[in-house]
C-alpha positions as CSV (number, residue, x, y, z in Angstrom):
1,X,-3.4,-21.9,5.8
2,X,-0.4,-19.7,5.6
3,X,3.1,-19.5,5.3
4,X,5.5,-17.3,7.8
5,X,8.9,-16.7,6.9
6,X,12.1,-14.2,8.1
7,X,14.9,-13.6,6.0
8,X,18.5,-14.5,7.2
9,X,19.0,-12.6,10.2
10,X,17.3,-9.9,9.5
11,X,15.1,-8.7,12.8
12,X,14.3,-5.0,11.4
13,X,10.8,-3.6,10.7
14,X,9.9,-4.4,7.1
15,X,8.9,-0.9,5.7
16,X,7.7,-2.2,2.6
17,X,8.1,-5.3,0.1
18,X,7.0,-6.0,-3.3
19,X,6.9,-9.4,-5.7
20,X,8.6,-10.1,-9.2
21,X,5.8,-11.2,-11.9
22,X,6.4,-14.7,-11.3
23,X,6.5,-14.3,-7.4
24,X,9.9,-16.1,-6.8
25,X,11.6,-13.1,-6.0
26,X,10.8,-10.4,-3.2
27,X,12.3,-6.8,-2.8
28,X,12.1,-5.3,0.2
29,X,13.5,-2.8,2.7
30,X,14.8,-3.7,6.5
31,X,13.8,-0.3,7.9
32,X,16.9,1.7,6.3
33,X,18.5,2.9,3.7
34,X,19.0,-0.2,1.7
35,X,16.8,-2.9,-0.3
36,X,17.4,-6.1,-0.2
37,X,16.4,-8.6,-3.2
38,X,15.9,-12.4,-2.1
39,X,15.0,-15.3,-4.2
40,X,13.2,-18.0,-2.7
41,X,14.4,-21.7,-2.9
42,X,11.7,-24.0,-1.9
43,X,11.4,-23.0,1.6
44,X,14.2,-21.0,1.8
45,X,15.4,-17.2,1.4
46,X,18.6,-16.4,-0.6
47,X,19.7,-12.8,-1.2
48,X,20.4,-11.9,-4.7
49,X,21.5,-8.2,-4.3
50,X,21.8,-5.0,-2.1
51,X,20.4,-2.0,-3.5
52,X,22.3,0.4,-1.4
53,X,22.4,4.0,-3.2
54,X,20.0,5.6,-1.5
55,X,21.1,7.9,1.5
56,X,18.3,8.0,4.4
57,X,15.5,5.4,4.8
58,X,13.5,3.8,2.0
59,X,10.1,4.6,2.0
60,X,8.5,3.2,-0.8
61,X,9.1,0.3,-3.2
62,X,7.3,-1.1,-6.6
63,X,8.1,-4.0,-8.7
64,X,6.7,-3.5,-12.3
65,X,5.9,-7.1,-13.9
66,X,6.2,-6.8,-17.5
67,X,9.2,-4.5,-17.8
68,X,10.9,-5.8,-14.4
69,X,12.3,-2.6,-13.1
70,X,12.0,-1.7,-9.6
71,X,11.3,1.7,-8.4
72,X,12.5,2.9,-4.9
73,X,12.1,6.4,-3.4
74,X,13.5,7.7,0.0
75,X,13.9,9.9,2.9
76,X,16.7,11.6,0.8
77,X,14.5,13.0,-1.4
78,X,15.6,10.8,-4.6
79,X,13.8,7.9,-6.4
80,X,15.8,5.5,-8.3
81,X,14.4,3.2,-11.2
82,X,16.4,-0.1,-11.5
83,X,17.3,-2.4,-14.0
84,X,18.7,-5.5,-14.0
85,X,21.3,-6.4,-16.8
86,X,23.1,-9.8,-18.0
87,X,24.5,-10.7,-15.5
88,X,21.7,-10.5,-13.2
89,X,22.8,-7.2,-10.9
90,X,20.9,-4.2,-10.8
91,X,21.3,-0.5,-12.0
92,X,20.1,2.8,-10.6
93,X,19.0,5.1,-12.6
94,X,18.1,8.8,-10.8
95,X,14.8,10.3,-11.2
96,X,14.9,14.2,-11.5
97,X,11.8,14.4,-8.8
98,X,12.7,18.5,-8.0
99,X,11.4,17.9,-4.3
100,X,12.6,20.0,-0.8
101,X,11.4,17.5,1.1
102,X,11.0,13.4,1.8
103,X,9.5,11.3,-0.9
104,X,7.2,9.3,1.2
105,X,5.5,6.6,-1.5
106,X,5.6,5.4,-5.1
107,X,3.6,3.2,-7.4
108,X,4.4,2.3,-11.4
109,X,1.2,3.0,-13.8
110,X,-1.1,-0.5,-14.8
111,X,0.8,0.3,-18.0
112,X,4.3,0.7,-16.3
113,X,5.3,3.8,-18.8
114,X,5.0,6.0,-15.7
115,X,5.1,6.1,-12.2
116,X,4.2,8.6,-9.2
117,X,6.0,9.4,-6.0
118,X,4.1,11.5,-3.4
119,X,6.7,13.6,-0.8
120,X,6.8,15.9,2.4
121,X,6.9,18.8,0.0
122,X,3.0,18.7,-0.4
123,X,2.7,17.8,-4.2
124,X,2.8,14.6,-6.5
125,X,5.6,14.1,-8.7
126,X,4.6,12.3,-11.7
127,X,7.7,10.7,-13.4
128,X,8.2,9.0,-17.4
129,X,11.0,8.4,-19.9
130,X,12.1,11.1,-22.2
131,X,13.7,9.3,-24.7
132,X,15.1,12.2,-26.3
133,X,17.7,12.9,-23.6
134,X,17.7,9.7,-22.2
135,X,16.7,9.8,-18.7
136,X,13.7,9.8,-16.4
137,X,11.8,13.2,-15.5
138,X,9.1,14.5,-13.9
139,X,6.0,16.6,-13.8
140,X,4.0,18.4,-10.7
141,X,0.7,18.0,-9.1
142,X,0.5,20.5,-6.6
143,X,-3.2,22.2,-5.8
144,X,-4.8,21.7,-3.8
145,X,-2.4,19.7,-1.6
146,X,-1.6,21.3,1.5
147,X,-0.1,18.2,3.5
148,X,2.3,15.4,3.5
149,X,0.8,13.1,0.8
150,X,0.9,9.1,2.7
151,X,0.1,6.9,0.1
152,X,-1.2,6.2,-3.8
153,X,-2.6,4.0,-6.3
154,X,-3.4,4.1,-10.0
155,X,-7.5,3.4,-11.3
156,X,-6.7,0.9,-14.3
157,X,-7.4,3.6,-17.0
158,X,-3.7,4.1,-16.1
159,X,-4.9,7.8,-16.4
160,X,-6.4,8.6,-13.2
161,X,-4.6,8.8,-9.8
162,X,-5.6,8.5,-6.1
163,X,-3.7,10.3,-3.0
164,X,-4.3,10.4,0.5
165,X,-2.3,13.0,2.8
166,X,-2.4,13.9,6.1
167,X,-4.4,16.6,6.0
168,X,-7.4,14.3,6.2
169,X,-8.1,14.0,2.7
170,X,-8.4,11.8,0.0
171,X,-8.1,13.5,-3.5
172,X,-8.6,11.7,-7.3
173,X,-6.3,13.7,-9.9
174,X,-5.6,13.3,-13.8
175,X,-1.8,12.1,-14.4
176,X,-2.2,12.6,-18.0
177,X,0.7,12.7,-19.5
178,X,0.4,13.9,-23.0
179,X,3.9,13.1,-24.5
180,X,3.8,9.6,-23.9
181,X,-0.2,8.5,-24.2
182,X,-3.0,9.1,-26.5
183,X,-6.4,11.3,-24.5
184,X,-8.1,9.5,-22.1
185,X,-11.7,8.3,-22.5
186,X,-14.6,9.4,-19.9
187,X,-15.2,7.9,-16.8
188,X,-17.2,7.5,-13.6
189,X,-15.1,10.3,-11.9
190,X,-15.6,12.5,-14.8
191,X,-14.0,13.4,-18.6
192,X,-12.2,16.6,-18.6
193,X,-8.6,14.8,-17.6
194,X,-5.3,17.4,-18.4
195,X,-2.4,16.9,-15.9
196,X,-3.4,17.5,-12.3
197,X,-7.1,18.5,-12.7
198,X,-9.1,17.5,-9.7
199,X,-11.5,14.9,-9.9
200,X,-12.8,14.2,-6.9
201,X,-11.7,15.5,-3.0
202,X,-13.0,13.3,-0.1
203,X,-12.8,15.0,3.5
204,X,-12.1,12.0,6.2
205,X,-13.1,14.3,9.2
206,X,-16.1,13.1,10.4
207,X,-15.8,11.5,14.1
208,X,-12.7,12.7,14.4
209,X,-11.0,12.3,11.6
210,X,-7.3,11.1,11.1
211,X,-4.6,10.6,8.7
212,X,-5.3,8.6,5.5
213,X,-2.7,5.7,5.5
214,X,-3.6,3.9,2.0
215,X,-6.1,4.3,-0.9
216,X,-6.8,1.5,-3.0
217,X,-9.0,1.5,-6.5
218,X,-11.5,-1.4,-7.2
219,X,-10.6,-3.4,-10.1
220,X,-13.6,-2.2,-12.0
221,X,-12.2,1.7,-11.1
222,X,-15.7,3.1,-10.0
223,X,-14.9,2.5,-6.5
224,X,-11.9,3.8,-4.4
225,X,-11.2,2.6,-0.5
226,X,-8.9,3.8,2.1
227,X,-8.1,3.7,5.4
228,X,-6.9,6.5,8.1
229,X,-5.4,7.2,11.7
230,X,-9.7,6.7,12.9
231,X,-9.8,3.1,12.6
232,X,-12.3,3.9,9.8
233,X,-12.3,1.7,6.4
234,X,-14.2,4.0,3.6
235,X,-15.7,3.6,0.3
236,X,-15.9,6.4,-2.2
237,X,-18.1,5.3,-5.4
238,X,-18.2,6.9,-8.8
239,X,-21.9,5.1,-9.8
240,X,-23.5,7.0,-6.4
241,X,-22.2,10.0,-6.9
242,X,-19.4,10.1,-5.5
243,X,-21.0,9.1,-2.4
244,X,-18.7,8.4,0.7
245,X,-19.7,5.1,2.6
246,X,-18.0,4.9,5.7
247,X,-17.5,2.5,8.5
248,X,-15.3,3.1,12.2
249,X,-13.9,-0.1,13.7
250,X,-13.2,-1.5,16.7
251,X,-9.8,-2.2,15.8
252,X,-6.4,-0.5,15.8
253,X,-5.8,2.0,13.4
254,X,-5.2,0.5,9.5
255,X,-2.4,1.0,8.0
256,X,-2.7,-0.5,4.3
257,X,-5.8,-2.0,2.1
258,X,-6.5,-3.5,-1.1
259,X,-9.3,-4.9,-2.7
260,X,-9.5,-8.7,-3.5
261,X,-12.5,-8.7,-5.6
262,X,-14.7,-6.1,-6.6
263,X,-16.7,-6.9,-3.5
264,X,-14.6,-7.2,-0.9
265,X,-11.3,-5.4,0.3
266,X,-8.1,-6.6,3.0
267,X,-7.0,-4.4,5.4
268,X,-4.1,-4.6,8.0
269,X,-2.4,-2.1,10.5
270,X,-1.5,-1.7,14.2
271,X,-4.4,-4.6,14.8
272,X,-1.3,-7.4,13.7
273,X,-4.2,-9.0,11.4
274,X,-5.2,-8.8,7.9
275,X,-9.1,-8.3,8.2
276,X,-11.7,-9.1,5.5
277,X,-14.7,-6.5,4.8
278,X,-17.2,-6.5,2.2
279,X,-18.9,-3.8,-0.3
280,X,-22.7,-4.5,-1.8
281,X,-25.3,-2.1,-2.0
282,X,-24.3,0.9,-1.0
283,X,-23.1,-0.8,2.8
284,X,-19.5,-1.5,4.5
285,X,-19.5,-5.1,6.7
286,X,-17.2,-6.6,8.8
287,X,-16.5,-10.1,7.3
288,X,-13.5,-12.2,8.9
289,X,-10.4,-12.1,11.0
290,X,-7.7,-13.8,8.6
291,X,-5.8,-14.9,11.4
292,X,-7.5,-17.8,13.0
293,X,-5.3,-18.1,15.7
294,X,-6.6,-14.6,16.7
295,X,-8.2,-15.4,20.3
296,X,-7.9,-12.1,22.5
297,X,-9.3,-8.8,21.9
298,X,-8.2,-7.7,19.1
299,X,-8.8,-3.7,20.1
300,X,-6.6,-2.1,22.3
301,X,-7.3,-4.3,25.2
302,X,-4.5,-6.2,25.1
303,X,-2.1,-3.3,24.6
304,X,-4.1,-2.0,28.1
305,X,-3.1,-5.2,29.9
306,X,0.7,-4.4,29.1
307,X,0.8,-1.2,30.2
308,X,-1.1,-2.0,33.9
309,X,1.4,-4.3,34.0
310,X,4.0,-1.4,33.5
311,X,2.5,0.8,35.7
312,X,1.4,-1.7,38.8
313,X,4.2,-3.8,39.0
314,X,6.8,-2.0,36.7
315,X,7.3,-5.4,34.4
316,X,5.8,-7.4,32.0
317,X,5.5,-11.3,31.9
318,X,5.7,-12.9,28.6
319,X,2.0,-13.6,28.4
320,X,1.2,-10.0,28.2
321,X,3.8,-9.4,25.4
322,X,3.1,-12.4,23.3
323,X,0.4,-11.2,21.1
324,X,-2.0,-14.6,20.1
325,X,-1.8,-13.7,16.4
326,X,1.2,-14.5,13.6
327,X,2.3,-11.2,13.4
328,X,3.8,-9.8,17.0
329,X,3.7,-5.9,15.8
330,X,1.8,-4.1,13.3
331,X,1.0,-4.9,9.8
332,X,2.7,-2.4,7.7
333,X,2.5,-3.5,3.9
334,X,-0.1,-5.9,2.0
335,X,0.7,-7.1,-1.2
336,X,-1.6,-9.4,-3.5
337,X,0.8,-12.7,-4.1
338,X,-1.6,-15.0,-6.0
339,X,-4.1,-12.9,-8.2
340,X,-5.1,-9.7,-8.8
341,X,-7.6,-7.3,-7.7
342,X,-10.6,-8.8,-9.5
343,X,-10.1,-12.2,-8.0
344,X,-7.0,-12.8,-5.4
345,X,-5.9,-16.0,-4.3
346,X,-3.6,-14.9,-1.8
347,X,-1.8,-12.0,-0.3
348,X,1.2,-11.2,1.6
349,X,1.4,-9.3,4.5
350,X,5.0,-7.8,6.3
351,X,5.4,-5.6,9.5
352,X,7.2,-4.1,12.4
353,X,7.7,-7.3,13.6
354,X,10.5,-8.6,10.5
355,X,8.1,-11.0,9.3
356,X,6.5,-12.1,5.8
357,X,3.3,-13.8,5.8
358,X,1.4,-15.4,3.1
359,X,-2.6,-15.9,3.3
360,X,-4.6,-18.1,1.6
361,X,-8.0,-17.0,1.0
362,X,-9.6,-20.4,0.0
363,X,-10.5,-20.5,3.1
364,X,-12.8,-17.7,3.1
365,X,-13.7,-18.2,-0.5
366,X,-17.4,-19.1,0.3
367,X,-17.4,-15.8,2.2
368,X,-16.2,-13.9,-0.8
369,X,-18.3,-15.4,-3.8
370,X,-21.3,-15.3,-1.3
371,X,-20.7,-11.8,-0.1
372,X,-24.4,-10.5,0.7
373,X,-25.0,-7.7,3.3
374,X,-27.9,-8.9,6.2
């Protein structure tokens, strides 16, 4: 079952969105500079605030629980934290992020003392409080990067931080940071952990490679996923040595992925449907299309149709535009809306097309507690 909804009359690509603690409120940006806060009322949308003080396109957005402050960074090279005050409006704060280029992603710490923007400029900036002059700064992780970094996600030692770029690779690095935490205890990707030492470096190149569009940690943290520009969903794990389990789809290229148990991980892109695979025993599998009402090829075929339409007749009827799934354009953002990583109950998906859709994965829960590789 699921839910689809569009807010007001907003018809924009949804970059990005992210959920309040209590899932009754949704930030999220409309493809520009600004990012819009709704609340829902039963089955309805109403819009709380504008969060309006960045200058170029929002790129990334992340709603911390506990401390409810919302992190944004942009295309203008600025991250902002925000907090809301009495009267229920919110406040930027700037984050000194010392960046040439485009901040491209950000995610808050499991802990929510810090949080990590990656950027054009080919380094990580990894950003706290310093109480001591009252504002929000920021360390560097910098080698070996030598590309755009895409995307990140914290292991839930809230010490250890994963970053795909689009050089092809996948790197794990310490985000220590000393001022604020006590040292970090050993782990499956290793113990020596001061600021920006290396941990692990995955090379996605292998039939043909491609740029790595999200990175996800399991919820145990010995196991880190992502997904590139190949169609490729990959499993790094910290109990085989770091051995890299991978597996090239038939689909479209993903775009974003998160685990839903520590078996089994959601993944969604240019396909326009979340897809269900599971990890046991060292092997990737194919489990489910989410979308039931999924009918047609779900590879590139239908997009072929379109464009010999195009090209023989120089127009396209409605059938060859209408794609048979909820979402009518890539998947650009999955979020976990009931749950967490150890055990989800649903997630939310937003794309291209403007719309929000909720999941629920009772449906496939037999699939998911019985996960077993043939």
């Amino acid at each position: 079952m699921t839910e689809q909804h569009r807010f007001g009359n907003n018809i924009n690509p949804i970059t990005c969105h992210a959920w309040n603690k209590d899932k009754t409120q949704i930030a999220f940006s409309p493809n520009n500079h600004e990012v819009h806060i709704y609340k829902r009322l039963g089955n309805e949308w109403k819009l709380l605030d504008t969060l309006n003080q960045h200058d170029l396109r929002v790129m990334g957005i992340d709603w911390a629980p506990n401390t409810n402050r919302i992190v944004t960074c942009a295309a203008d090279r600025n991250a902002y934290v925000w907090s809301q005050d009495k009267d229920g409006k919110w406040k930027p704060t700037l984050v000194l992020l010392r960046i040439n280029r485009a901040a491209t992603c950000v995610k808050w710490s499991p802990d929510e003392n810090k949080f990590a923007v990656g950027s054009g400029a080919r380094l990580i900036s990894v950003c706290y409080f310093e109480s001591e002059n009252d504002w929000w700064v920021s360390k560097h992780i910098k080698k070996p990067i030598r590309s755009t970094v895409t995307c990140l996600d914290w292991h839930p030692n809230n010490i250890l931080l994963a970053a795909g770029s689009t050089d092809f690779k996948v790197r794990i690095f310490s985000a220590y940071i000393k001022d604020i935490e006590n040292a970090p205890e050993a782990t499956q990707w290793g113990s020596k952990m001061p600021l920006g030492q290396l941990m692990g470096e995955f090379v996605n190149s292998s039939a043909g490679g491609g740029w790595v569009h999200n990175v996800s940690f399991s919820p145990d943290g010995n196991k880190l996923c992502w997904v590139s520009h190949d169609s490729s969903v990959n499993v790094a794990d910290a109990t085989k040595g770091n051995a890299v389990y991978k597996l090239n789809s038939e689909f479209l290229p993903f775009l974003s992925c998160t685990w839903i148990s520590n078996k089994s991980i959601v993944v969604a892109g240019h396909s326009c449907i979340p897809i269900l695979y599971g990890y046991n025993n060292s092997q990737l599998n194919f489990i489910a299309k989410l979308d039931a009402s999924q009918k047609k090829e779900s590879g590139g075929l239908s997009a072929m149709r379109m464009f010999h339409s195009l090209d023989k007749q120089a127009r396209t009827e409605n059938s060859d535009t209408n794609l048979d799934s909820i979402h009518q354009n890539a998947i650009t953002c999955v979020c976990i809306y009931i749950g967490n990583k150890q055990k989800a109950a649903k997630i939310s998906t937003s794309g291209a097309d403007g719309q929000l859709v909720i999941w629920d994965l009772n449906s496939l829960e037999k699939s998911i507690q019985n996960l077993r590789i043939e």
